[in-house]
C-alpha positions in Angstrom: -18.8 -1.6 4.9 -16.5 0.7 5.9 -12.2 1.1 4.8 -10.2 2.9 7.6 -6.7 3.5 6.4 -4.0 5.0 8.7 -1.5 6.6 6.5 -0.3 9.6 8.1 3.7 8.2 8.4 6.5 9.9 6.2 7.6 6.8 4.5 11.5 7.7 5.1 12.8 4.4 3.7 11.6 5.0 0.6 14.0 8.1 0.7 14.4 10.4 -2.0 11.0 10.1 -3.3 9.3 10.0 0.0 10.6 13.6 0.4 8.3 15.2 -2.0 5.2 13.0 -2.3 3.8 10.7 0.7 4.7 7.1 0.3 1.5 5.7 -0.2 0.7 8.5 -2.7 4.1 6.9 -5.2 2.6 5.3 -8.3 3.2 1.7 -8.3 2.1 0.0 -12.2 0.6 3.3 -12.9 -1.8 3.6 -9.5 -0.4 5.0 -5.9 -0.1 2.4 -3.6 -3.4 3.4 -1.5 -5.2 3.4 -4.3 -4.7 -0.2 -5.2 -4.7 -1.3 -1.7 -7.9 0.1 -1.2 -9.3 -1.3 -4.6 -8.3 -4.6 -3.9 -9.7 -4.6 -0.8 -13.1 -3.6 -2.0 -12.7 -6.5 -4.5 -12.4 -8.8 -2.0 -14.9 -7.8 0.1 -17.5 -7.5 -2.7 -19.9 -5.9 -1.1 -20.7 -1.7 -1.4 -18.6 0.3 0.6 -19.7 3.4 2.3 -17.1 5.0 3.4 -13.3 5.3 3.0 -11.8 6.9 5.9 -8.1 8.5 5.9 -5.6 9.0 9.0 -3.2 11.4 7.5 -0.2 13.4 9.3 0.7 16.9 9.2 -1.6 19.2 6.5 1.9 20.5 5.6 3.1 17.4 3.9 -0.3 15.8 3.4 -2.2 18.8 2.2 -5.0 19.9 0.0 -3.4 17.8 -3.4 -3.0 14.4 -1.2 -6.7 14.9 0.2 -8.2 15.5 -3.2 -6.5 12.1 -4.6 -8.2 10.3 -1.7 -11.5 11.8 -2.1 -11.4 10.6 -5.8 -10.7 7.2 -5.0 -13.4 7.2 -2.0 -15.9 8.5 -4.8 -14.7 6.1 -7.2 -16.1 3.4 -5.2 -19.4 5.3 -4.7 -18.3 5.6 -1.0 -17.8 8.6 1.5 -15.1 10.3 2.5 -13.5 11.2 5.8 -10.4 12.8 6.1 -8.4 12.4 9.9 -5.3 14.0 11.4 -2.8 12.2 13.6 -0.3 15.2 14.9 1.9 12.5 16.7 3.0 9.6 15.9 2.2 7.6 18.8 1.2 4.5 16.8 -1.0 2.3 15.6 -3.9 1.8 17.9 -3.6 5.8 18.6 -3.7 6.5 14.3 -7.1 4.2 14.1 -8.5 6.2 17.2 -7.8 9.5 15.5 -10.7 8.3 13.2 -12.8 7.4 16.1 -15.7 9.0 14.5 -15.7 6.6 11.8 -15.3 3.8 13.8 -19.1 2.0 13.8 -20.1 -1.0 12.2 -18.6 -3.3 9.7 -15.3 -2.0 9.1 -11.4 -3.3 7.3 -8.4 -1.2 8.7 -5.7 -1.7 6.6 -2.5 0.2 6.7 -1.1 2.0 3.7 2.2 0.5 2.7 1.2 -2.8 1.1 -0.4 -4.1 -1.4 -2.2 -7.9 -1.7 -3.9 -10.1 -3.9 -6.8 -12.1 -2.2 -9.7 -14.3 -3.4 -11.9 -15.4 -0.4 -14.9 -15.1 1.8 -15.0 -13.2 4.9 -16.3 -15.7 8.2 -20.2 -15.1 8.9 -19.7 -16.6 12.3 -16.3 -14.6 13.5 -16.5 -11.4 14.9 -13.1 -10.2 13.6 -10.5 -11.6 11.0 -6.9 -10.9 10.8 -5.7 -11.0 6.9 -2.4 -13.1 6.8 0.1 -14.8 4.6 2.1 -17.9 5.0 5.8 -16.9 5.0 8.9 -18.7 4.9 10.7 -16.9 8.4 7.8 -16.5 10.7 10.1 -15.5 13.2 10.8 -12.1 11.2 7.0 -11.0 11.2 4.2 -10.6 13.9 2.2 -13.8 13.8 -1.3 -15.9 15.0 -1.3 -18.5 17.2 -4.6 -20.8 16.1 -6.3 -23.4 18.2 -8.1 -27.0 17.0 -11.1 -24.6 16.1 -8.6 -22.4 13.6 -9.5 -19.5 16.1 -7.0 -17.1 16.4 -6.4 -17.0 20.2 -2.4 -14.9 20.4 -0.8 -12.3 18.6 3.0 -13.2 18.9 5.4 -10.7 17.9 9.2 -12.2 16.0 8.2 -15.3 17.9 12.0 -17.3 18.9 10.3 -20.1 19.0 7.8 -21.9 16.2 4.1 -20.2 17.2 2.8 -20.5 12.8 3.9 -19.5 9.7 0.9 -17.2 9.1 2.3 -14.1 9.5 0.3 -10.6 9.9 -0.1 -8.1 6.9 -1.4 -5.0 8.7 -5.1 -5.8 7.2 -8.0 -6.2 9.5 -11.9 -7.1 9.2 -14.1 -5.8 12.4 -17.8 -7.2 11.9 -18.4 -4.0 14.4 -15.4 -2.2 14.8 -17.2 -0.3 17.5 -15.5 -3.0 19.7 -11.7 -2.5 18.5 -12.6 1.2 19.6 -14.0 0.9 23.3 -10.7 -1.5 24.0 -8.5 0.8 22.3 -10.3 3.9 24.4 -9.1 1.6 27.8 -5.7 1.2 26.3 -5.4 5.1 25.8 -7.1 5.8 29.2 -4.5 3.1 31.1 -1.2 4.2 29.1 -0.9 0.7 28.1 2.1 1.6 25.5 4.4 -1.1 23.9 7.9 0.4 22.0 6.8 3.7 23.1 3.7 3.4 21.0 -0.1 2.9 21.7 -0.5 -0.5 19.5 -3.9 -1.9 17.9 -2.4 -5.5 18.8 -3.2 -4.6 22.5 -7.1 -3.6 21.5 -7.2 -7.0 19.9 -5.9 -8.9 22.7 -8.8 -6.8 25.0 -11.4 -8.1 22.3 -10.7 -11.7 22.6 -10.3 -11.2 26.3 -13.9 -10.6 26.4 -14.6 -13.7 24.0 -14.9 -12.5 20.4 -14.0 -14.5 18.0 -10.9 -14.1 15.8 -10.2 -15.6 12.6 -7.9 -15.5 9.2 -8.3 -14.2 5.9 -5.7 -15.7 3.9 -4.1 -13.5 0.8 -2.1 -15.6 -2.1 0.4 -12.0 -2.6 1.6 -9.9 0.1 3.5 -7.3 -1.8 5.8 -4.5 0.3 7.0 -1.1 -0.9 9.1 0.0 1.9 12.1 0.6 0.3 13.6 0.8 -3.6 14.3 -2.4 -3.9 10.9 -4.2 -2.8 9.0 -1.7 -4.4 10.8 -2.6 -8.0 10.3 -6.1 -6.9 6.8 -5.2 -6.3 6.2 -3.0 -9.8 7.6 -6.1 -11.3 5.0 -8.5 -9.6 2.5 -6.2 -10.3 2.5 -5.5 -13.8 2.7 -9.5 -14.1 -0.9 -9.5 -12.5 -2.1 -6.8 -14.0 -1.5 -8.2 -17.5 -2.7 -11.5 -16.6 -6.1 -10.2 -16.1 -6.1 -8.3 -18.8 -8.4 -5.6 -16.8 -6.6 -3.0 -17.0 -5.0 -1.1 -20.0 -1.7 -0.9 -19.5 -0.3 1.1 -22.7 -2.4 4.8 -23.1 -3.7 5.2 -26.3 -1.7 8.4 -26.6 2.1 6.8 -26.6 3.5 7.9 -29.2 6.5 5.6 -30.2 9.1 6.3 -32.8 11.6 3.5 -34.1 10.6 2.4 -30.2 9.9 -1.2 -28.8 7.7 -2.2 -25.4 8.4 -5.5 -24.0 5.8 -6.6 -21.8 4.3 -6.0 -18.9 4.9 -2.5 -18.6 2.5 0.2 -17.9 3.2 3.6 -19.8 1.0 6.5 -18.9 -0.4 9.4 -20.9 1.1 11.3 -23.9 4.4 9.3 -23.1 7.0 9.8 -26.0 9.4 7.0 -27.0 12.2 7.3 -29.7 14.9 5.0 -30.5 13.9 3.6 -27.4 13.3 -0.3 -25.8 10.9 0.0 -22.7 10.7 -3.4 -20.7 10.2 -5.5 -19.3 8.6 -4.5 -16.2 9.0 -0.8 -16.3 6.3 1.3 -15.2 6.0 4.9 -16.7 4.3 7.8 -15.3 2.5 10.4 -17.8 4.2 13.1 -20.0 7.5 11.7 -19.7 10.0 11.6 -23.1 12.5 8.6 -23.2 15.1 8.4 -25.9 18.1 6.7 -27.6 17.7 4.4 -24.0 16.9 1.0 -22.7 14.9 0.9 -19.8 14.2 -2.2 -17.9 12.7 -3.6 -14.4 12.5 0.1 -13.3 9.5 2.9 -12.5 9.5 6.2 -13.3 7.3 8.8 -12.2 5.3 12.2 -14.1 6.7 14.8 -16.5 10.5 13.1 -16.7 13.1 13.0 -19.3 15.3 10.5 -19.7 18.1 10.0 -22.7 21.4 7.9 -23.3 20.2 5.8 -20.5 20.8 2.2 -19.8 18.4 1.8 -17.0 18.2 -1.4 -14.9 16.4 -1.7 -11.6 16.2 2.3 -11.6 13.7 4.4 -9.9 12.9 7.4 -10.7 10.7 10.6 -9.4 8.6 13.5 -11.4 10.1 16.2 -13.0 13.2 14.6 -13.4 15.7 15.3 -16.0 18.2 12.2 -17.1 20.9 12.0 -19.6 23.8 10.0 -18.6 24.9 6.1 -18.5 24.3 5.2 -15.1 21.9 2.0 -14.5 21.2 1.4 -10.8 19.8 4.4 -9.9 17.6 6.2 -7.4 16.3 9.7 -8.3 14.1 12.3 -6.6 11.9 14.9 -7.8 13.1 17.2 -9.8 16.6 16.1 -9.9 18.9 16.7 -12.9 21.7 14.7 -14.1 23.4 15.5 -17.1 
């Protein structure tokens, strides 16, 4: 089995701390947000994967840092990696064929700016599945249209009208993707182009126009980061999972805490120093950071920060920051300083 992950947008509503690290790069309860999408993923799946393929943009903002990260996490799950460039963002369908290479056999594309939690098997019989999640607005998302067979036979996009409630994550299962890429090669060769972009959506619609068979993978979480706020709100969700597994340690052995108290969840990285300090709940920290005299809650924080006289409340935070003030809803890049 093969992940293929298009990744190479900028992530600019996640503005400041998309500047200075790539959105799906930003540590979200102590991993970056491609690295537990693509973890999850090989959870559900539960079967070896070979290869992790990346679609990244520009070598200037994804360089040689981002594409070490990715080849650690493509060797951590004793899988291959294959690093891709998409110079123009012309969309969807056109990021997946940048990766064209790659594109043979059993294959999930998922893109890089959500994260899920899932627990079920994959169809024998279907050629395809399209991951979804049952949502309260359909007509805000893309969505399937099933038939009495539970077949999904229309992609509908912000539908006006009721089509389902099963709404479309961005996470796709291709028993041989080889198939997604010969209909996305004839929507490339025809300029088929919807909102200025060349869109997988159309390669799908060319797959079940020649009969294959579509179905849904359900996921119980579909968790967003595209901006501060929903990527707090997913930190928060997170760390709750994360703790009620208990499968991951969550404190580093190395804190070192003076007159300090953790509330859980919270994840706090590597030689992280805490004095006269309350940390949670829900607060992620990043390693090397020093927090005193503060109260931090619901809030992330990145690497090698330093935060005092803070009372910190749905705050986020970047690396190399440097904090001491009594502000609470906050938003800070890299290497900022406020005194």
């Amino acid at each position: 089995m093969k992940i293929i992950v298009p990744m190479a947008g900028r992530g600019s509503r996640l503005r400041p701390h998309s500047l200075t690290v790539p959105k799906p790069l930003i540590p979200v309860a102590g991993q970056p947000i491609v690295h537990r999408l693509v973890k999850d993923i090989a959870k559900v799946l539960n079967q070896p994967i070979t290869e992790v393929a990346f679609v990244l943009g520009d070598p200037a903002w994804f360089g040689d840092t981002v594409v070490a990260s990715l080849k650690d996490l493509a060797t951590s799950l004793g899988a291959k990696a294959s690093i891709y460039r998409q110079d123009q963002p012309l969309g969807t369908g056109h990021a997946i064929m940048c990766a064209k290479e790659s594109l043979s056999g059993p294959a999930v594309i998922a893109y890089a700016d959500t994260l899920i939690r899932a627990n079920f098997d994959l169809d024998a019989e279907a050629d395809a599945a399209i991951w979804v999640k049952q949502v309260d607005q359909p007509e805000a998302y893309g969505v399937v249209k099933l038939n009495d067979k539970a077949e999904i036979v229309e992609l509908v996009e912000k539908p006006e009208q009721f089509v389902s409630d099963l709404a479309v994550i961005g996470i796709y299962y291709f028993k041989e993707v080889a198939q997604l890429k010969d209909q996305l090669q004839k929507v490339l060769d025809n300029n088929i182009i919807h909102g200025g972009e060349y869109q997988i959506n159309d390669g799908i619609k060319g797959m079940m126009a020649d009969g294959k068979v579509f179905k849904t993978g359900k996921v119980n979480e579909w968790m967003d980061c595209g901006n501060k706020t929903i990527t707090l709100e997913t930190n928060q969700r997170m760390l709750g999972f994360l703790k009620a597994d208990n499968e991951e340690q969550l404190i580093a052995d190395s804190v070192k805490k003076e007159n300090a108290t953790i509330i859980q969840p919270c994840y706090i990285g590597e030689n992280v120093v805490l004095k006269n300090t309350t940390i949670g709940p829900f607060v992620s920290v990043g390693n090397d950071c020093v927090i005193e005299d503060s109260t931090v809650k619901n809030s992330l924080i990145q690497n090698n920060t330093k935060i005092k006289n803070a009372n910190l409340d749905e705050a986020m935070i970047g690396n190399h920051v440097s904090f001491d003030g009594k502000f609470t809803k906050i938003s800070i890049g890299d290497y900022s300083v406020l005194e």
